[in-house]
BATOR-511611 format. One record per residue (C-alpha): residue in three letters; residue number from 1; z, y, x. Coordinates in steps of 0.2 Angstrom, whole numbers, plus 5000, padded with zeros to 4 digits. Layout:
# residues N
residu Ala&num NUM&c3 Z&c2 Y&c1 X
...
***
This chain:
# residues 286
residu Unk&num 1&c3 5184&c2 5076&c1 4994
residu Unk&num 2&c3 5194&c2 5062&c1 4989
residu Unk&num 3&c3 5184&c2 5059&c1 4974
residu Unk&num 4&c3 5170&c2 5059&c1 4985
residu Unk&num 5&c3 5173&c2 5047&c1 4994
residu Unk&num 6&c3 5178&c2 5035&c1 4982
residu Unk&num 7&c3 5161&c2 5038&c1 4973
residu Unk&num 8&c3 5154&c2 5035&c1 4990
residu Unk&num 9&c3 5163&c2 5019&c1 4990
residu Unk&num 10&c3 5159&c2 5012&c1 4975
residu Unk&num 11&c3 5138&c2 5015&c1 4976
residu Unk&num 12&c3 5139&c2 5008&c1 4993
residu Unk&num 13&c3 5141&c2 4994&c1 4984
residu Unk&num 14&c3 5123&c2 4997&c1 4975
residu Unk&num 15&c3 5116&c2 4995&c1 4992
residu Unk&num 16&c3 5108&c2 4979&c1 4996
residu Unk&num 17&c3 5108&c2 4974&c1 5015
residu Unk&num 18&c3 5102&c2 4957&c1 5012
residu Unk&num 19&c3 5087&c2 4961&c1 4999
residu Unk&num 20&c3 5079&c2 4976&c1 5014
residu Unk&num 21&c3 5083&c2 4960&c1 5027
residu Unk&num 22&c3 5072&c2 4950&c1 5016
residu Unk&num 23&c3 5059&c2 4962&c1 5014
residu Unk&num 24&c3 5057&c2 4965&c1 5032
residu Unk&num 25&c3 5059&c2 4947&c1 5038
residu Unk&num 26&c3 5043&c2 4942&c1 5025
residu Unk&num 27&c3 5029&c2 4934&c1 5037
residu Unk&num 28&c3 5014&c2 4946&c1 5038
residu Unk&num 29&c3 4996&c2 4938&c1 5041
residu Unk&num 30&c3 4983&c2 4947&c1 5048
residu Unk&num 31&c3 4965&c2 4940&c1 5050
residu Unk&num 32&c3 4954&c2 4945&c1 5062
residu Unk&num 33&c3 4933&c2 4946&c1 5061
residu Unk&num 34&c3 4922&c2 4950&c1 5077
residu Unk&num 35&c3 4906&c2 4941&c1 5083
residu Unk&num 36&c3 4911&c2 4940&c1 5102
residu Unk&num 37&c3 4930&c2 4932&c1 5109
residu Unk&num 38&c3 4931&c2 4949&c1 5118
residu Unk&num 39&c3 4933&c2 4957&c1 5102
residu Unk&num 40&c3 4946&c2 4947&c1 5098
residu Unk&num 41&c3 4955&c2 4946&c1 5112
residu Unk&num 42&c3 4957&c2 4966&c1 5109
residu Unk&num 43&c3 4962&c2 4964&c1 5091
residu Unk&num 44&c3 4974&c2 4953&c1 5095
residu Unk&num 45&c3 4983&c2 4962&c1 5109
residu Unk&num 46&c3 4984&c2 4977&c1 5097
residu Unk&num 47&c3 4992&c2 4968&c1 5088
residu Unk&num 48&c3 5004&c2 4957&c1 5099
residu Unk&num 49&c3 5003&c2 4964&c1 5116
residu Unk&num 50&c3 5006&c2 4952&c1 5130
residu Unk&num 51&c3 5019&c2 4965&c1 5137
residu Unk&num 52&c3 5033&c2 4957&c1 5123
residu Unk&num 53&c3 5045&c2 4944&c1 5128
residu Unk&num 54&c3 5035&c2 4926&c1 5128
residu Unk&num 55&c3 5046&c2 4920&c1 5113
residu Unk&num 56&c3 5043&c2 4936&c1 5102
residu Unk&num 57&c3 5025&c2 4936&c1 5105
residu Unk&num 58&c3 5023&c2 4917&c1 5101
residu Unk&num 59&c3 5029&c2 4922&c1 5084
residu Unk&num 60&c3 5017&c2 4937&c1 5082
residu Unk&num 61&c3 5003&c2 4928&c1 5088
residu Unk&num 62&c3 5005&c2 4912&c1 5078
residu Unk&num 63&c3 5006&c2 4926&c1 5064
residu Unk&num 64&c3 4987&c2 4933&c1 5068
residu Unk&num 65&c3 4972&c2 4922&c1 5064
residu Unk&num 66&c3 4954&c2 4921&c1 5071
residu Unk&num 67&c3 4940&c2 4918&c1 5057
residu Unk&num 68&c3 4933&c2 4904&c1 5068
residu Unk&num 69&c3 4948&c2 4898&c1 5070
residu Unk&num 70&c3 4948&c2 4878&c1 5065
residu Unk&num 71&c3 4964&c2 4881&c1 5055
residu Unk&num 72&c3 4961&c2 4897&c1 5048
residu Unk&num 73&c3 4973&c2 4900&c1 5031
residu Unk&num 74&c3 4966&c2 4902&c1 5015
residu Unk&num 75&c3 4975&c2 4919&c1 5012
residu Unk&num 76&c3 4981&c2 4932&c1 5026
residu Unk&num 77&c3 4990&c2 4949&c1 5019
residu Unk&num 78&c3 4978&c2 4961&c1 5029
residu Unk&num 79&c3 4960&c2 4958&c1 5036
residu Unk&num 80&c3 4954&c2 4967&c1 5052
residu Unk&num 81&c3 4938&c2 4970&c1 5057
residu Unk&num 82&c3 4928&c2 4973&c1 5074
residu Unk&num 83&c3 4924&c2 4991&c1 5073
residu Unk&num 84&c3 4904&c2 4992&c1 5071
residu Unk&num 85&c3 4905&c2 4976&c1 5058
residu Unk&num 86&c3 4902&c2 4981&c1 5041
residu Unk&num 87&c3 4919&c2 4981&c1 5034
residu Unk&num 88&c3 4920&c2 4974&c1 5014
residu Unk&num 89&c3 4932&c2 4981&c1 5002
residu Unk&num 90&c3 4951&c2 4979&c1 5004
residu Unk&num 91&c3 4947&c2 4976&c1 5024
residu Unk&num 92&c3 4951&c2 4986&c1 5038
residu Unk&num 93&c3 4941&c2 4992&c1 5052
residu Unk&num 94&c3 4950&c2 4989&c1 5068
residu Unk&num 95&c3 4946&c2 5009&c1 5078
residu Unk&num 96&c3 4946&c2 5010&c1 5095
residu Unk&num 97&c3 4954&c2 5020&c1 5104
residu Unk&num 98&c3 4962&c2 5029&c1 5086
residu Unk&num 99&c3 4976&c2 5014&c1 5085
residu Unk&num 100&c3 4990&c2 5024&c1 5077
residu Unk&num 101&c3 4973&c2 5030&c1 5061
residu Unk&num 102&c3 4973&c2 5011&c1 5059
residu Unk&num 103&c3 4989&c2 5008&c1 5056
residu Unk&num 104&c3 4992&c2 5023&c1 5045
residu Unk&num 105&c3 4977&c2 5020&c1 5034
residu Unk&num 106&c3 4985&c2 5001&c1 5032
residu Unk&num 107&c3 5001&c2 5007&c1 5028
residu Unk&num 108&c3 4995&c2 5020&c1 5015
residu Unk&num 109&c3 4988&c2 5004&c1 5004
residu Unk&num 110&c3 5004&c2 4991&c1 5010
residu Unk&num 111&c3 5016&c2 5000&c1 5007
residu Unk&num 112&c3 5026&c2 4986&c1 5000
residu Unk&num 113&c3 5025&c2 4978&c1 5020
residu Unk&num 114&c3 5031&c2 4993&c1 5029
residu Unk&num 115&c3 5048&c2 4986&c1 5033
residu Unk&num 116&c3 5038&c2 4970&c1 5039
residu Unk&num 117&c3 5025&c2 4978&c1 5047
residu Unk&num 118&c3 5039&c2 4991&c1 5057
residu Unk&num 119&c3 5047&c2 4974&c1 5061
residu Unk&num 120&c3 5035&c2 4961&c1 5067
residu Unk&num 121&c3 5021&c2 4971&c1 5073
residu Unk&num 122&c3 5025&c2 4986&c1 5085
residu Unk&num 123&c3 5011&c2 4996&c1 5084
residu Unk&num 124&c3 5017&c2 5000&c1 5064
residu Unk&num 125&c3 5034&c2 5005&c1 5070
residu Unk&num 126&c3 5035&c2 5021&c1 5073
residu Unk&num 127&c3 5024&c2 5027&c1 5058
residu Unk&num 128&c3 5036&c2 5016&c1 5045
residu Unk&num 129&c3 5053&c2 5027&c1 5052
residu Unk&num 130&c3 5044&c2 5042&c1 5051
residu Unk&num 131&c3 5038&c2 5037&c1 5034
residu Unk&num 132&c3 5056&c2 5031&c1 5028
residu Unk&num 133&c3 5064&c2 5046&c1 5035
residu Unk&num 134&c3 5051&c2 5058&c1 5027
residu Unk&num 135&c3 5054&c2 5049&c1 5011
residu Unk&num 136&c3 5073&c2 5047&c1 5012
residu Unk&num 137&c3 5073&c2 5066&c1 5015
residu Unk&num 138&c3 5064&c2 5071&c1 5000
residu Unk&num 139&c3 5075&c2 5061&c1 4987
residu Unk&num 140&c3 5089&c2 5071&c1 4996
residu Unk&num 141&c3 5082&c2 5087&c1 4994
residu Unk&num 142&c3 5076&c2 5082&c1 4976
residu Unk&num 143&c3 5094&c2 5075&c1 4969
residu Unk&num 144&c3 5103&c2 5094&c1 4977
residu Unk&num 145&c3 5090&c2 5103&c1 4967
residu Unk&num 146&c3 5091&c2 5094&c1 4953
residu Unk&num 147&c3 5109&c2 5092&c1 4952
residu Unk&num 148&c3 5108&c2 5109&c1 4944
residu Unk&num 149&c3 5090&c2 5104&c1 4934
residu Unk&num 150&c3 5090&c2 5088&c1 4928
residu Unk&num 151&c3 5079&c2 5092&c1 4916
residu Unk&num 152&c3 5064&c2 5090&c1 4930
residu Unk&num 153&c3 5069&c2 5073&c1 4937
residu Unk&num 154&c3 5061&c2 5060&c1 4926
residu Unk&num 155&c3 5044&c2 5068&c1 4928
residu Unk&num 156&c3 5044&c2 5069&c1 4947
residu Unk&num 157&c3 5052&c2 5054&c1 4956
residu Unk&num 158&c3 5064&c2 5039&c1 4951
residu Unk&num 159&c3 5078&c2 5042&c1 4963
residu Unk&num 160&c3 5087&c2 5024&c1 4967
residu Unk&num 161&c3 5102&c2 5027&c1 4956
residu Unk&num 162&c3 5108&c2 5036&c1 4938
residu Unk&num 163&c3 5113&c2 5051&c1 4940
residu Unk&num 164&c3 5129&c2 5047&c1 4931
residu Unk&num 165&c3 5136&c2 5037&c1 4943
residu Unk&num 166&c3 5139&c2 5053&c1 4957
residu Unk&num 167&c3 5149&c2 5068&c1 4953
residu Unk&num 168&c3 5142&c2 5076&c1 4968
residu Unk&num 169&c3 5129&c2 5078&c1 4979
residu Unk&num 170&c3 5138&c2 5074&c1 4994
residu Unk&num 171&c3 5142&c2 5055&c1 4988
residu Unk&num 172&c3 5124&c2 5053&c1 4982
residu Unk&num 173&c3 5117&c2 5061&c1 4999
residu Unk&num 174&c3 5128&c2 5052&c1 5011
residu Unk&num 175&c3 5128&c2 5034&c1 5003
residu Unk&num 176&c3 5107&c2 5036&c1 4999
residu Unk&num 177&c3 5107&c2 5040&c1 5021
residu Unk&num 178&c3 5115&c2 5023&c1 5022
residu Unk&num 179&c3 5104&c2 5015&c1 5014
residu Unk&num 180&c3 5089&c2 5023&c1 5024
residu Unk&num 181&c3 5101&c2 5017&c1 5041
residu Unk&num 182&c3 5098&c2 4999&c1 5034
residu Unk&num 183&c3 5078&c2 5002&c1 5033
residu Unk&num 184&c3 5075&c2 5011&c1 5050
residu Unk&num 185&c3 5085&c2 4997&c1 5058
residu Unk&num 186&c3 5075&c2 4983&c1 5047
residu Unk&num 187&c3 5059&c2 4993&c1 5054
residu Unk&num 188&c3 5067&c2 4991&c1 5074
residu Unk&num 189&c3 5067&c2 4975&c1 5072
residu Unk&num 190&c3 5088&c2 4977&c1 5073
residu Unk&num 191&c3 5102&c2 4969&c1 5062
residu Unk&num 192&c3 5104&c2 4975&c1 5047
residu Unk&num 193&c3 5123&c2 4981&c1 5037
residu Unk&num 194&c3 5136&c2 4990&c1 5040
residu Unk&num 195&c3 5148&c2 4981&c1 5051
residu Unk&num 196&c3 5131&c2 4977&c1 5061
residu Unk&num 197&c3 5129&c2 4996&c1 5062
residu Unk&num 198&c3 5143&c2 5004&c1 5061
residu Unk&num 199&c3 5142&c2 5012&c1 5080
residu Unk&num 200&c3 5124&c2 5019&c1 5075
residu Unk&num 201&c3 5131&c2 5026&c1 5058
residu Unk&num 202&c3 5148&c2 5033&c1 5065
residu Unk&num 203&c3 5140&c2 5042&c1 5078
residu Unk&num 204&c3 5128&c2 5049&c1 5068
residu Unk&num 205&c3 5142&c2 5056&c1 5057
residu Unk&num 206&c3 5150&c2 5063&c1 5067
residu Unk&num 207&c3 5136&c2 5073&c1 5074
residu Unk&num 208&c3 5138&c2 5094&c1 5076
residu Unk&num 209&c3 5123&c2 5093&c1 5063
residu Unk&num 210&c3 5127&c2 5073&c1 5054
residu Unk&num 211&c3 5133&c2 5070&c1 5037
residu Unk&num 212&c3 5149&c2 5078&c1 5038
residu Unk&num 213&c3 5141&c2 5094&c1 5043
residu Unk&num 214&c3 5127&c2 5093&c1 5028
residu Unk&num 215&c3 5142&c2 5088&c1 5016
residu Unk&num 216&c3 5153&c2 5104&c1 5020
residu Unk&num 217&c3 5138&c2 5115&c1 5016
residu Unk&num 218&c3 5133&c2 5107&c1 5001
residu Unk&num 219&c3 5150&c2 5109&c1 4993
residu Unk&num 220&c3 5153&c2 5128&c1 4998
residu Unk&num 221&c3 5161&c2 5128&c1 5015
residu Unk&num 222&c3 5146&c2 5135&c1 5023
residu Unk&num 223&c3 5135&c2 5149&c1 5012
residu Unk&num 224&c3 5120&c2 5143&c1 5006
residu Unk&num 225&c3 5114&c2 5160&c1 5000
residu Unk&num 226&c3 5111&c2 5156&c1 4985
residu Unk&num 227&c3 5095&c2 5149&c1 4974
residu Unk&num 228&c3 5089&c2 5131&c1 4974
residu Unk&num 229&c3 5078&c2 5131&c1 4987
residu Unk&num 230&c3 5090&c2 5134&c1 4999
residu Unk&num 231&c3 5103&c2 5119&c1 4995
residu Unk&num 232&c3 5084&c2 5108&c1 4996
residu Unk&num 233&c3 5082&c2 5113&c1 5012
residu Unk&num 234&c3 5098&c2 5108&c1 5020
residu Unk&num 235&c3 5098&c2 5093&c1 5010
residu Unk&num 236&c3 5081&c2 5088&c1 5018
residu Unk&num 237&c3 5087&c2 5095&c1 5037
residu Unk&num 238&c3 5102&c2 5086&c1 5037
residu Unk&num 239&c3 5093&c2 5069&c1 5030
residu Unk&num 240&c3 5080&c2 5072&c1 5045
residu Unk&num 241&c3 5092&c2 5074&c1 5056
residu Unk&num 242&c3 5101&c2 5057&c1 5053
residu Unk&num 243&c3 5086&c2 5049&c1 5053
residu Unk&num 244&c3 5080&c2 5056&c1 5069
residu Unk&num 245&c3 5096&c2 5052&c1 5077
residu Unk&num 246&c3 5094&c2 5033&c1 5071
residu Unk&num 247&c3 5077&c2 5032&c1 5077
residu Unk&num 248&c3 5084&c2 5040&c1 5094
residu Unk&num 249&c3 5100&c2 5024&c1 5094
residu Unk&num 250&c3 5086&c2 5011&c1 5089
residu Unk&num 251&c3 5071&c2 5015&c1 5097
residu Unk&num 252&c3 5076&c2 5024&c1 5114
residu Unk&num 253&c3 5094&c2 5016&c1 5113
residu Unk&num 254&c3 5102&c2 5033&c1 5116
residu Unk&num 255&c3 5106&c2 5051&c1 5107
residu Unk&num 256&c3 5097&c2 5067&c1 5106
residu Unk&num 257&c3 5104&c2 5080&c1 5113
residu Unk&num 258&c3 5112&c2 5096&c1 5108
residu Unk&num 259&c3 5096&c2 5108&c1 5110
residu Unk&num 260&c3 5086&c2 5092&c1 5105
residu Unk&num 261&c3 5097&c2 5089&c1 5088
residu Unk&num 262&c3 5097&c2 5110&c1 5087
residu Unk&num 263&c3 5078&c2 5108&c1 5087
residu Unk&num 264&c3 5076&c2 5093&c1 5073
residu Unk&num 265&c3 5088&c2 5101&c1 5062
residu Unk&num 266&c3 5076&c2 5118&c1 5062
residu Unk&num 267&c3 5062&c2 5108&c1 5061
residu Unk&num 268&c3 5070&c2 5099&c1 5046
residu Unk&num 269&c3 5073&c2 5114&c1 5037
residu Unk&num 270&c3 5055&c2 5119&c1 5039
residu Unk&num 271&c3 5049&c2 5104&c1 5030
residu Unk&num 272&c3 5064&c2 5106&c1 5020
residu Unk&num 273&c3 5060&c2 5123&c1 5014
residu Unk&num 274&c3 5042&c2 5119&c1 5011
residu Unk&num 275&c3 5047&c2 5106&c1 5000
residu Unk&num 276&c3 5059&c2 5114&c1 4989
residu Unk&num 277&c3 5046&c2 5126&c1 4985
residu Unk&num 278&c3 5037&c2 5115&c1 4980
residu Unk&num 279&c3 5047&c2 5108&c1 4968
residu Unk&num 280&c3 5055&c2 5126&c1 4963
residu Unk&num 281&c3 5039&c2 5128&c1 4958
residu Unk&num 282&c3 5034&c2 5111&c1 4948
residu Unk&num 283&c3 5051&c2 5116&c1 4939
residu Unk&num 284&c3 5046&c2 5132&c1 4934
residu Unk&num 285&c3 5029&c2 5127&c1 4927
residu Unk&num 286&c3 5035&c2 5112&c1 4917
***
């Protein structure tokens, strides 16, 4: 365990608190298109609600753009338009009454603005966590799979680092959660590091169900009973987990429960097992 945590150490030092602040601190433009001020007054208040504290929606609306606007920029990141308008190419029809189907098909094409959007704009927020937890999970259960095949890994995903630099799963597991601690705070509009959250990370951690927990498991301590699939799944619950209790510290500054972290973890291992299958069986075919 020693080693493990000196391995731990040492890639926390891959992990880059000031570039995933720069990417979610990167000004997103949206402009808006509708034929009546109406419209836009509804775009716009999906977009900074007049519900946020006057200084943060100053900055979010200074951020959003009319297309009759006098000083309208020459380029905006995303384009939104009235719902009933014919909507071009690379636009986005603003749907009423289906917010959250907005947001997600935006995100699917802008994935390179999640962290921005997750920050600046609240209606994004909850669909970027679910989405870095989702992915975070994934490479987890991935790298405990393929620790014992990594022969499959180059043809199915490019995990963050080499594989050479961990020994184990537990160092790889525990410092790639970190590194999805700094995102979901980047997305809550919440400082980002580890001395800025180490209250969030330690509690975490120290969870019935955290990372020490996930760690003893995938070393032995706790039967995995046997096969690949099974170490995935964990991998993948115990991720879900963490992320679900950081979402729970940022979002609803509090903790789940016992029963409630009892019930994420089972639900993790769901996804969990589903998505070893899938890559068992990727494996098996290649």
């Amino acid at each position: 365990m020693l080693n493990v945590l000196k391995q731990a150490k040492s890639a926390l030092s891959l992990l880059s608190a000031d570039e995933i602040r720069k990417q979610a601190d990167l000004p997103v433009h949206f402009g808006l298109v509708a034929d009546s001020s109406g419209a836009y007054a509804e775009m716009e208040e999906f977009l900074a609600p007049s519900t946020l504290p006057r200084q943060e929606w100053r900055q979010r609306i200074s951020q959003v753009h009319r297309a009759n606007d006098a000083n309208v920029p020459g380029h905006v990141d995303i384009v939104l338009y009235e719902p009933g308008l014919p909507c071009p190419a690379g636009a986005y029809s603003f749907r009423r009454g289906e917010e959250e189907a907005t947001c997600a098909e935006i995100l699917k094409d802008k994935t390179e603005l999640d962290l921005a959007l997750g920050r600046q704009f609240l209606p994004f927020r909850r669909l970027v966590v679910e989405r870095i937890i989702q992915l975070v999970s994934r490479e987890n259960a991935l790298f405990a799979i393929a620790s014992a095949l990594p022969n499959v890994v180059p043809s199915m995903i490019e995990l963050p680092w080499a594989f050479g630099e961990f020994a184990s799963d537990t160092a790889f597991l525990t410092v790639n959660q970190v590194r999805m601690a700094f995102q979901i705070a980047a997305a809550c509009g919440k400082d980002v590091g580890l001395g800025k959250q180490k209250s969030a990370v330690l509690t975490i951690a120290a969870g019935a169900f955290g990372w020490r927990a996930l760690a003893r498991e995938l070393v032995g301590h706790i039967p995995l009973g046997g096969g690949l699939i099974p170490k995935g799944a964990i991998a993948y619950a115990g991720t879900y987990l963490a992320g679900k209790g950081l979402e729970y510290l940022h979002v609803h500054d509090g903790e789940p429960t016992a029963s409630q972290r009892e019930q994420l973890y089972q639900e993790g291992l769901e996804h969990g097992r589903s998505f070893a299958k899938t890559v068992h069986l990727g494996a098996n075919r290649a």
